[in-house]
C-alpha positions, -999 to +999 in steps of 0.1 A: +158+515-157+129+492-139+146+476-113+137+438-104+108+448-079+090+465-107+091+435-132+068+416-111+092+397-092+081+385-059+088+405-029+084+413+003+071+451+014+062+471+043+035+487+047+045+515+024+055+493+001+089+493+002+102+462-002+121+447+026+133+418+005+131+427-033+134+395-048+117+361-027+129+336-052+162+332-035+170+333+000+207+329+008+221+298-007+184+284-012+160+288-047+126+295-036+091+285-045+069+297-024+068+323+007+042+322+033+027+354+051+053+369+082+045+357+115+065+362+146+090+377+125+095+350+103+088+339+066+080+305+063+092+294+025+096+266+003+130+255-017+132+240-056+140+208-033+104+206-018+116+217+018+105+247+043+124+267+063+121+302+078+137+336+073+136+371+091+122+402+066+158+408+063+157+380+037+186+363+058+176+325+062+171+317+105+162+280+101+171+258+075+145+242+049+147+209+067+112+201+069+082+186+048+056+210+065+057+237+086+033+266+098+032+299+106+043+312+141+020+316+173+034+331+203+065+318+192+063+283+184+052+270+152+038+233+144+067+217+115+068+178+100+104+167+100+121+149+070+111+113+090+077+127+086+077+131+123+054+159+143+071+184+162+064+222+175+097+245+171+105+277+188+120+308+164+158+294+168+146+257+152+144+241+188+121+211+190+099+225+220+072+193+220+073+158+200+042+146+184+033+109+191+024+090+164-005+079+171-021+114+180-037+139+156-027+174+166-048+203+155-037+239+152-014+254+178-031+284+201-019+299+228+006+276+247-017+242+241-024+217+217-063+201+210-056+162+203-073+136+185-069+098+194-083+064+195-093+047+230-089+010+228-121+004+214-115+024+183-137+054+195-123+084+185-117+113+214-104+147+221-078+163+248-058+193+253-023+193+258+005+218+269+041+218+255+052+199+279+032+171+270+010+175+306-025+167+298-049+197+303-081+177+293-076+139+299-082+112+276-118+102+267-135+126+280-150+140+255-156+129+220-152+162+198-131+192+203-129+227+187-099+254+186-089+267+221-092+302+223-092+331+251-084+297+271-120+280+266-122+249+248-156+236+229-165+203+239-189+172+228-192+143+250-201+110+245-242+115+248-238+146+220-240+174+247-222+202+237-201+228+262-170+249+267-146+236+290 
């Protein structure tokens, strides 16, 4: 007889194929939706109730769908949107590790930092980094447009459209 795995129900395999969690549509306790890709260990998935949580390949669930949003895993913190809609960055046990402000924009996580997007007083829109501890890296208004920090360099625009990695 076929099992499950080889009706087409959603799994996840190794890379032999074998699959480490033959069926993804329920996780524990929880009906699932959707599952994202592994990262850091973890599976992020949606439930039938619209929430995201994340579980280890074992298929066993490690933090409860509680949130709207969440995101994959980088260097073990993920970016999540709590049920009060709130921004926060998580570490692999569920632990807020960083607090969004609500008037800040927060782009991808990389590395241990955070590019930002606010508004000076004027209404001008600008760019900063951050670190998980909510230091600024690159102070407010400095610069006016901001890419994705990587190998710790950060492209930059300032206000008079020159261009340059900080």
């Amino acid at each position: 007889s076929q099992s499950r795995y080889d009706q087409g129900v959603l799994s996840l395999i190794d890379k032999k194929g074998v699959a480490s969690i033959p069926n993804l549509s329920k996780l524990g306790a929880y009906e699932v939706l959707t599952a994202g890709v592994v990262s850091g260990g973890l599976l992020r998935f949606k439930t039938d109730e619209g929430k995201w949580g994340y579980a280890n390949t074992k298929g066993e669930v490690i933090i409860k769908p509680i949130y709207n949003n969440c995101e994959n895993f980088v260097n073990g913190n993920a970016r999540v949107v709590n049920d009060k809609d709130q921004f926060q960055i998580i570490d692999k046990k569920g632990k807020q590790v960083f607090k969004g402000k609500e008037d800040v924009t927060y782009r991808p996580l990389t590395e241990k930092t955070l590019v930002y997007e606010k508004k000076n007083a004027e209404g001008k829109k600008f760019v900063g980094l951050v670190d998980l501890k909510g230091e600024k890296i690159i102070k407010d208004g400095k610069y006016t447009n901001g890419g994705v920090l990587t190998s710790g360099l950060l492209s930059v625009k300032n206000e008079d459209g020159d261009c340059g990695i900080s």
